[in-house]
Legacy VTK file of the C-alpha trace (Angstrom):
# vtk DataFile Version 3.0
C-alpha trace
ASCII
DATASET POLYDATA
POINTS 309 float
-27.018 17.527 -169.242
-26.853 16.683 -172.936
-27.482 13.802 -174.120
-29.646 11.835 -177.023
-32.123 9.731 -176.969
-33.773 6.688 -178.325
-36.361 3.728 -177.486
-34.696 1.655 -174.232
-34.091 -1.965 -174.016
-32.795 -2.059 -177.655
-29.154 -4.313 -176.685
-28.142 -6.370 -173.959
-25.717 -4.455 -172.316
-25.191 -1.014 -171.734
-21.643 0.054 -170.674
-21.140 3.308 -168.777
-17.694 5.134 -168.414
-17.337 8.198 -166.373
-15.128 10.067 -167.352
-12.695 13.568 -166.010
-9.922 15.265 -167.445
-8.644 11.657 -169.113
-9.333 11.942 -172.670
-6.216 9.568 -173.360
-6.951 7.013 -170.790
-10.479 6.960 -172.018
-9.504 6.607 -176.035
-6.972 3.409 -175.152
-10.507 2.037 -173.042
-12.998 2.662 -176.145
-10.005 0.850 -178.135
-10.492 -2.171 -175.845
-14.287 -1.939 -176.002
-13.920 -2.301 -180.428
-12.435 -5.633 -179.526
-14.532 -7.440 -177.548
-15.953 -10.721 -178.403
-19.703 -9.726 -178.315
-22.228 -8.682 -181.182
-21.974 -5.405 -181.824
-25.413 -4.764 -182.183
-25.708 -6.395 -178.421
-23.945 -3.529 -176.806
-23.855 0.281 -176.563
-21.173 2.365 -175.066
-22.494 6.050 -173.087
-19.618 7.822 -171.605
-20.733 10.405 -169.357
-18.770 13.631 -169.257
-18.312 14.685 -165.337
-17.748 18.686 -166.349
-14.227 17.732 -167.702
-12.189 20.956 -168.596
-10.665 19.003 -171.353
-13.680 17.330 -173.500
-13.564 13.900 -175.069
-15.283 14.749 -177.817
-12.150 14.446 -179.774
-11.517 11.367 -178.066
-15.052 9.792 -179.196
-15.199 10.779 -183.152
-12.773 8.007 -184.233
-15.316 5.273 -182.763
-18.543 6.408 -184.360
-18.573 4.149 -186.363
-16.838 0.896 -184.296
-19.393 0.659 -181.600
-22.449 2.447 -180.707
-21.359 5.265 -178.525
-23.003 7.922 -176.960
-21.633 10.968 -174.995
-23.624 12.452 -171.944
-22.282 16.175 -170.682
-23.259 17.416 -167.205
-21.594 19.247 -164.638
-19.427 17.687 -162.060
-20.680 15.901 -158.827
-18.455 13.056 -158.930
-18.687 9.652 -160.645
-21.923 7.824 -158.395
-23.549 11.029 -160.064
-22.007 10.401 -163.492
-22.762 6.384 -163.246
-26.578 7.221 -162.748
-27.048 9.637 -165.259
-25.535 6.877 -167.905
-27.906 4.158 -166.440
-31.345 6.607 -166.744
-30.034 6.877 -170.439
-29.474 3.453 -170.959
-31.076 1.406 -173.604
-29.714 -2.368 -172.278
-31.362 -4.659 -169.919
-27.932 -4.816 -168.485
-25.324 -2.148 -167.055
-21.621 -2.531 -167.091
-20.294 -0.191 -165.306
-16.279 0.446 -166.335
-13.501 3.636 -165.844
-12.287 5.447 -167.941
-8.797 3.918 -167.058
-9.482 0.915 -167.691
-9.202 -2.183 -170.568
-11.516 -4.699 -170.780
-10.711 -8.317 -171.814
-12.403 -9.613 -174.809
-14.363 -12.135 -172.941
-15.513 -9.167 -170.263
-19.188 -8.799 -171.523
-19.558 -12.662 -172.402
-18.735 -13.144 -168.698
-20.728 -10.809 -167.338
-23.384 -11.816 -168.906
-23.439 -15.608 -168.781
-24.777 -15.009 -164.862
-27.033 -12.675 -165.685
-28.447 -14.288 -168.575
-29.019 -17.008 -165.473
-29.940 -14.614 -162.472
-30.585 -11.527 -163.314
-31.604 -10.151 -160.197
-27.729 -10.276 -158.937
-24.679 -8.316 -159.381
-21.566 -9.742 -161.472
-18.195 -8.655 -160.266
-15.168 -9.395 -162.596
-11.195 -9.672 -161.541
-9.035 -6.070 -161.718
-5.699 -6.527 -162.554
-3.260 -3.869 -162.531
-2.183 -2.744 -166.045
1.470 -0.780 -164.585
3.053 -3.304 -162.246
6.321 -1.419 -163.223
4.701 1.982 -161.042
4.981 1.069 -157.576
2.495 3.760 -155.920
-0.726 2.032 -158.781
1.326 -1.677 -157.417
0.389 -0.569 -153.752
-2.825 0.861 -154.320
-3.484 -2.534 -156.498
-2.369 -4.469 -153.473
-5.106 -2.595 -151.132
-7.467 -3.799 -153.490
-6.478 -7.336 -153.500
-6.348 -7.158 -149.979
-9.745 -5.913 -149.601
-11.014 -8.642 -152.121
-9.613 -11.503 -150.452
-11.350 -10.114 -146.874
-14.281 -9.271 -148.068
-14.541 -12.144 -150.460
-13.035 -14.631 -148.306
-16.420 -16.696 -149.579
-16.538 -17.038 -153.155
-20.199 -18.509 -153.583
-20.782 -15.169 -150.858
-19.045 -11.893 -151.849
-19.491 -9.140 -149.963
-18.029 -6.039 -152.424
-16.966 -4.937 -155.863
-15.344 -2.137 -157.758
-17.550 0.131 -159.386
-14.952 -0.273 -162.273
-15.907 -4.141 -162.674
-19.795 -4.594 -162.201
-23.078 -5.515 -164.083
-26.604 -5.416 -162.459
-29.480 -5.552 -164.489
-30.668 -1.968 -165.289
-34.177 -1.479 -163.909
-32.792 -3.572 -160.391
-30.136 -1.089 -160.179
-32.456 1.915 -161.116
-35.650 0.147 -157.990
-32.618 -0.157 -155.887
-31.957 3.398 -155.847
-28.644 3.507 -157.712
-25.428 4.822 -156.844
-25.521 7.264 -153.883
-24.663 10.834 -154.935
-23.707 12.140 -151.580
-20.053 10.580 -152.622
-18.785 13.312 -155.000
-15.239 11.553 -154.749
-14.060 8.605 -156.104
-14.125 6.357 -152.714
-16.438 4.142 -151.067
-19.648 4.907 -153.395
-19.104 1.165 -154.648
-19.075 -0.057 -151.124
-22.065 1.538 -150.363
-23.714 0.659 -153.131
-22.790 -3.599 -152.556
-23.542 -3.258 -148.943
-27.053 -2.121 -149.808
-27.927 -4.500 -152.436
-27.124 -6.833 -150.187
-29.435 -5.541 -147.527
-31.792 -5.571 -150.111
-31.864 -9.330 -150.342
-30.251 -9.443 -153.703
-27.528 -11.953 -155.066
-23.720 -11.110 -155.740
-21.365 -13.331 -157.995
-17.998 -13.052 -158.256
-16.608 -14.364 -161.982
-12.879 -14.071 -161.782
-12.870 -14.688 -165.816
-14.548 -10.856 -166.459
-10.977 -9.142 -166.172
-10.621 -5.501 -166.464
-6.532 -3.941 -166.970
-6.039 -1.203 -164.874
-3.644 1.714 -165.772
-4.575 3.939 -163.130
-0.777 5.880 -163.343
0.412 7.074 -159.892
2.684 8.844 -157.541
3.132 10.277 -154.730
0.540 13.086 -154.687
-1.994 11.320 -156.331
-1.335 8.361 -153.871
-2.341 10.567 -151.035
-5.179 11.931 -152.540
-7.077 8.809 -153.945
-6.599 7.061 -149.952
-7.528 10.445 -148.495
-10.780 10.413 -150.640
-11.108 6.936 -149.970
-10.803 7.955 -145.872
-13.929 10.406 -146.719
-15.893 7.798 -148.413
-15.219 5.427 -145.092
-16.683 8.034 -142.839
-20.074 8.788 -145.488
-20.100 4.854 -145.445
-20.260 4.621 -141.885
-23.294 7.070 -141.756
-25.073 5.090 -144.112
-24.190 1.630 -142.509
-25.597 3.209 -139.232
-28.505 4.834 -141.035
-29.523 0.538 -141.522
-29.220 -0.335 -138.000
-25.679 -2.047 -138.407
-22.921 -1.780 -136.102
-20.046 0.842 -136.936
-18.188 -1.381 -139.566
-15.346 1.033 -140.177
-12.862 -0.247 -137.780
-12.972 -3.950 -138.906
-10.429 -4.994 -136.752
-10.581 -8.780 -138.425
-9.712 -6.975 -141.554
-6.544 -5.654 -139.734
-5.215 -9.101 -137.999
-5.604 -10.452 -141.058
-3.758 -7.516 -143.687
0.219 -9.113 -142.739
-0.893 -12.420 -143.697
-2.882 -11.666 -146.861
0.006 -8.898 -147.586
2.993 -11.188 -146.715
0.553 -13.563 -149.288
0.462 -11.404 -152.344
4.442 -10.146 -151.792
5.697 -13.332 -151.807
8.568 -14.042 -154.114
9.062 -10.288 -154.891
12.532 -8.603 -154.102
13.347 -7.210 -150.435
13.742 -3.949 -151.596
10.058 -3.638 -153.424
8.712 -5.360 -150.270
10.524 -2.543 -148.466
9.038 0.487 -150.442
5.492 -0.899 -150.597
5.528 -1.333 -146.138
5.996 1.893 -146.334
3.342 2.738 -148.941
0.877 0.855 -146.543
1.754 3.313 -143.679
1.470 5.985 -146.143
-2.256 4.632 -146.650
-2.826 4.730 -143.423
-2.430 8.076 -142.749
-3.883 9.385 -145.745
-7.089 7.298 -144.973
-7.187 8.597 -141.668
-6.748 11.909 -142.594
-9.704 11.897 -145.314
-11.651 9.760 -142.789
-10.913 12.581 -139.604
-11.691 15.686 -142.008
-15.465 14.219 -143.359
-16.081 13.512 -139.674
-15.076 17.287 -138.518
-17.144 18.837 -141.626
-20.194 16.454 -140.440
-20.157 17.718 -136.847
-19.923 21.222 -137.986
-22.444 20.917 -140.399
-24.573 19.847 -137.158
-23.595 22.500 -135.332
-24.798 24.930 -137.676
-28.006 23.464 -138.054
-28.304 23.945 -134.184
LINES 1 310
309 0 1 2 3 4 5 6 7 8 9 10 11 12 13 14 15 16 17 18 19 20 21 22 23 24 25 26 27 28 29 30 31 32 33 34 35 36 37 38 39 40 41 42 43 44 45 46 47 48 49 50 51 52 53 54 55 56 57 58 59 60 61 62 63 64 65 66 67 68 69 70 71 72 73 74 75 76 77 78 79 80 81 82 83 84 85 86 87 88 89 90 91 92 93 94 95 96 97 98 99 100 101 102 103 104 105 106 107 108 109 110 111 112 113 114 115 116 117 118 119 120 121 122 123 124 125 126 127 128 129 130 131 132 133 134 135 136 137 138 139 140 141 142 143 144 145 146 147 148 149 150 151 152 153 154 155 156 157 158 159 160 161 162 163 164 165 166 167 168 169 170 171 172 173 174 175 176 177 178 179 180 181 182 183 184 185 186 187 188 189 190 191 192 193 194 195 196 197 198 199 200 201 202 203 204 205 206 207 208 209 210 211 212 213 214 215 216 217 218 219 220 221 222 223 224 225 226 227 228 229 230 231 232 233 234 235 236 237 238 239 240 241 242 243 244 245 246 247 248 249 250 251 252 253 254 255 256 257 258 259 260 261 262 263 264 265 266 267 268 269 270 271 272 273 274 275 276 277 278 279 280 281 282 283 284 285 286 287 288 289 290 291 292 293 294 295 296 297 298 299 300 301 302 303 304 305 306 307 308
């Protein structure tokens, strides 16, 4: 891994962007980033290269001299790998952690940091909004999401799980805490993990709807199937771990399903029939892809078993 190096601890925040194979999406996010309403001396930038074939080192020259940026090469293990190497680089008492796909608001940092300022031994989640409302497969995939918030953060002074593209812990909690957990080499449930054993930890979460993050995560129907089958894989390695604590399996949360056609028939409200129409069948579609990711980690973990026998 390549990387350079400096004394720690010298700016409040340190934001870290994986990054694969986007070097547009990840030029229009370090364009966001120049505008933020924070000192600019108070926060450094590392973008951590996940063995793209395509480098963004073209992407990065332009910003040299806009923010203080940093670019971290290794080889690719997936973006809980990629997240970690950024934070053992980090200079900032703080982590941000951000995609490559995505735009921060201006306020983002200020946000963040407000609460941790306060608490520092929590994690800050912001809001994700999606940047493409116009692409229907990022619309449903946005909708999961919003779904999942309002379930698992049914308590606002209580929240229960954040995006990994919308977080800030303070850097050496996150490092004692163990960090993102690099048996996830997809995108998919490393975030989920990672909340569920903070919490078990003992540690604080805040939500702060005001830290907003633009999503242009573009879509369709191959790409669909492949983000909610990695996303099935990441339920099954989540499951492990949950049982690995002692917990009951948490996979099948069967409130979460009696509850998905109100919260859906919530957020669809108002929109026409026929977009209603195309996105029931993008939930089936979700379905099946997330079983299928789920069935095929749990068939590779019983033969790995076997083998070892």
């Amino acid at each position: 891994m390549c990387s350079s190096g400096t004394t720690k601890n010298s700016a409040t925040f340190s934001i870290i962007i994986p990054t694969y194979n986007r070097p547009q999406e990840l030029t229009d996010c370090l364009n966001s980033l120049t505008l933020l309403d924070y000192e600019k001396n108070g926060f450094e930038v590392i973008v951590v290269d996940d063995g793209s074939r395509i480098s963004p080192e073209h992407a990065l020259k332009t910003f040299g001299d806009r923010i203080s940026l940093r670019l971290l090469k290794k080889k690719h293990e997936g973006p809980a790998s990629a997240r970690n190497a950024g934070a053992y680089q980090a200079r900032g008492r703080f982590l941000a952690f951000t995609d490559d796909d995505c735009r921060p608001a201006r306020n983002w940092l200020k946000e963040l940091g407000r609460h941790l300022q306060k608490n520092p031994v929590s994690m800050v989640g912001g809001c994700v909004v999606n940047a493409i409302s116009k692409n229907i497969y990022s619309s449903a995939s946005h909708l999961i999401l919003d779904i999942v918030y309002a379930h698992y953060n049914v308590n606002g002074m209580d929240p229960h799980f954040f995006c990994s593209n919308n977080m800030a812990v303070a850097t050496d909690v996150f490092l004692s805490a163990g960090g993102f957990d690099t048996s996830y080499r997809l995108a998919g449930g490393e975030d989920r993990e990672f909340c569920d054993r903070w919490r078990s930890i003992g540690y604080q979460m805040v939500y702060e709807p005001e830290a907003v993050i633009w999503h242009a995560h573009k879509l369709n129907l191959r790409t669909f199937c492949k983000q909610h089958k990695a996303y099935g894989c990441g339920a099954f390695l989540f499951n492990r771990s949950y049982a690995r604590r002692g917990a009951e399996d948490s996979t099948l949360s069967y409130d979460f399903y009696t509850s998905f056609a109100r919260h859906f028939g919530e957020a669809t409200r108002g929109l026409p029939g026929s977009k209603v129409s195309k996105l029931v069948a993008l939930m089936c579609l979700w379905q099946l892809a997330n079983t299928v990711g789920f069935t095929s980690e749990m068939i590779k973990y019983f033969l790995g078993r076997q083998r070892i026998r």
